[in-house]
C-alpha positions, -999 to 999 in steps of 0.1 A, spaced: 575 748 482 540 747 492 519 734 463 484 750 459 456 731 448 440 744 411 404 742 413 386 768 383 350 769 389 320 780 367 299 801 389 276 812 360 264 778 356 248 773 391 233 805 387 214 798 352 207 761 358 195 737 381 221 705 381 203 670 380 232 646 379 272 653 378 302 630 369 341 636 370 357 635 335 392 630 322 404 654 298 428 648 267 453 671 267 485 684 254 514 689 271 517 727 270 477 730 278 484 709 317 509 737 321 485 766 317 461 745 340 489 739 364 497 776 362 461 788 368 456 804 335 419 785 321 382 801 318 356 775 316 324 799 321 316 803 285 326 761 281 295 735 269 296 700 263 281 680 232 284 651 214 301 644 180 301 608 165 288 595 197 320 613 219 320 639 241 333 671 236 338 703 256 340 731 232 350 773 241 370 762 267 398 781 271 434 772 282 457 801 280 488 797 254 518 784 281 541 816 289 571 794 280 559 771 248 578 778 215 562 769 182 545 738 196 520 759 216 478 747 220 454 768 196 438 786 235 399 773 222 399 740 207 375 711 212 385 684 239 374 654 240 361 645 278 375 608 293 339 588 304 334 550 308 308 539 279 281 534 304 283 574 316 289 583 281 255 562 270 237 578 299 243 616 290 238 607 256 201 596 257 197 621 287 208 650 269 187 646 240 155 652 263 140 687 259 156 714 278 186 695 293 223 703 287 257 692 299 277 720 314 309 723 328 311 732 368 348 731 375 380 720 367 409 707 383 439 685 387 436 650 407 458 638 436 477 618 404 482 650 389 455 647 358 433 674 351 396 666 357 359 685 347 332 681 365 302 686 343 267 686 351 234 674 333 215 708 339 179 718 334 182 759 325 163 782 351 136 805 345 141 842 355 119 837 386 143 809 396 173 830 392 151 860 414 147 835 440 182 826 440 193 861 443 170 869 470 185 838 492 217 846 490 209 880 498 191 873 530 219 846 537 245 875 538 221 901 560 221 868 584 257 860 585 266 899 590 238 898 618 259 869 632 286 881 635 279 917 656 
C-alpha cells in the first residue's frame, strides 16, 4: 500500500497577507480527530490563532467527525491548543500584539513520526492594491508558462 502524504494548505491566507515569520507547531489532539487528518477530511481556511492565558490556540479549525467513531467522536470546531517551545510562544506573543499583525495558519500536515503539524505564520494583512498586484503576477506568470510551452 502506497501511503500518500497529507499536506492541507490555506491558500486564502497567502493571498490576503504578507507572511513575516513562520514556525511548525504541534497540535493536541484526540484520537478520532488524527483519523480525520489521516483520512484527508480537515479545512483550515477559515482557522486563526490567538492567545488565551498566555497559550496558543487555533480556533474554526475544522476536523471532520471520523466516519467510524461511535459516541466518543470530536465536536468538528473546537479550540486546539498549538505545541511551541516557550521562547516561540514569548516571541508571537509580544509580536502579535503590534498593530496590524496576526498569526494565521498556512498548512497542515502529519510529520515523518506520524504527528500532525501547523505551520502558522505571523502575517501583516494586504491592502487591495497588494492583492491587484498579486493577481496580475500570476496572471502574466501563466500567459508565460503557456508561451513556453508551444
Amino acid at each position: 500500500m502506497i501511503e500518500e502524504k497529507i499536506y492541507i494548505k490555506n491558500k486564502k491566507a497567502y493571498f490576503e497577507y504578507h507572511i513575516l515569520d513562520k514556525y511548525v507547531a504541534g497540535i493536541k489532539l484526540l484520537g478520532t480527530e488524527i483519523k480525520s487528518i489521516r483520512e484527508g477530511k480537515a479545512n483550515i481556511n477559515d482557522a486563526f490563532c490567538t492567545f488565551i492565558n498566555e497559550q496558543l490556540y487555533v480556533r474554526n479549525l475544522h476536523i471532520s467527525e471520523y466516519s467510524y467513531g461511535s459516541f466518543y467522536n470530536h465536536e468538528a470546531k473546537r479550540d486546539r491548543v498549538l505545541l511551541l517551545n516557550k521562547k516561540e510562544l514569548k516571541k508571537l506573543l509580544t509580536r502579535g500584539e503590534e498593530k496590524g499583525l496576526t498569526i494565521v495558519p498556512l498548512a497542515l500536515f502529519i510529520s515523518e513520526r506520524g504527528f500532525a503539524k501547523l505551520e502558522i505564520g505571523l502575517a501583516q494583512g494586504k491592502k487591495t492594491f497588494d492583492k491587484r498586484e498579486t493577481l496580475k503576477e500570476r496572471d502574466t506568470k501563466v500567459e508565460m508558462d503557456r508561451a513556453m510551452k508551444r
